[in-house]
C-alpha positions as CSV (number, residue, x, y, z in Angstrom):
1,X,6.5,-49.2,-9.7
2,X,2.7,-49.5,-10.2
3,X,2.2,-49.4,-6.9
4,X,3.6,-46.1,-6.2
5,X,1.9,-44.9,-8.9
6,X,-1.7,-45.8,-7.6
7,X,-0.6,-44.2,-4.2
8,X,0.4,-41.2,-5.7
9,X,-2.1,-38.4,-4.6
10,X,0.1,-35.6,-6.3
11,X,-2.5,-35.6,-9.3
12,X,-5.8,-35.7,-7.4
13,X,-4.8,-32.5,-5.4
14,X,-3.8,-30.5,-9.2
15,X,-7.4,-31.7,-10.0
16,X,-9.0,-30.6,-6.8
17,X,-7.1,-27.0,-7.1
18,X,-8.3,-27.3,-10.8
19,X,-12.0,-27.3,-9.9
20,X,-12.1,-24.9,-7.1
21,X,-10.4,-22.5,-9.5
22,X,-13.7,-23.4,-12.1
23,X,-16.2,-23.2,-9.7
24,X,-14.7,-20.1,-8.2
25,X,-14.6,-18.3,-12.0
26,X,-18.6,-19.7,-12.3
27,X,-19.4,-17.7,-9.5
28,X,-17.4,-14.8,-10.5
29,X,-19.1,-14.5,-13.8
30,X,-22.6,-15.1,-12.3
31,X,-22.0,-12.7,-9.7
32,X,-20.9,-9.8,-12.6
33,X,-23.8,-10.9,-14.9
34,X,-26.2,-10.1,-12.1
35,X,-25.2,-6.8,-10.7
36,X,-23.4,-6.0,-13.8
37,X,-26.5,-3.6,-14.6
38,X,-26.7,-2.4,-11.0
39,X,-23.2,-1.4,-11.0
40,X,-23.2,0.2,-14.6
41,X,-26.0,2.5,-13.4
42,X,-24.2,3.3,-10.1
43,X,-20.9,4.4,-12.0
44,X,-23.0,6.3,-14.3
45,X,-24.7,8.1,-11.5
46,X,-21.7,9.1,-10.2
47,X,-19.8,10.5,-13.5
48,X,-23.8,12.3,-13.9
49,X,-23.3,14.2,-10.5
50,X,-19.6,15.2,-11.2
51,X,-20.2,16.4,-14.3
52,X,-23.2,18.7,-12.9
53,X,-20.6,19.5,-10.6
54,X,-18.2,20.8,-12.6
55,X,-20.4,22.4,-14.9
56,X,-21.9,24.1,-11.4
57,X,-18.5,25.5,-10.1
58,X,-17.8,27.2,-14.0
């Protein structure tokens, strides 16, 4: 029975899967943090050109 137990694998891959899923998130979060700024001034570009627009066409 201990055997089997020390050649079981089953946990070490739930583990693996684990830290991919953390090191994927990290990178995520880094990523948004980043361009977060660059991205919120974008968007606000954009709603700044429709609303010109709209208030254009009125």
């Amino acid at each position: 029975m201990f055997s089997r137990f020390i050649k079981d694998e089953g946990g070490a891959t739930a583990i693996e899967y684990g830290l991919i899923a953390a090191l994927i998130s990290v990178v995520m979060v880094s990523v948004l943090v980043t361009l977060g700024p660059e991205i919120k001034a974008t968007f606000q570009d954009v709603q700044t050109g429709l609303e010109s627009r709209n208030a254009a066409e009125e």
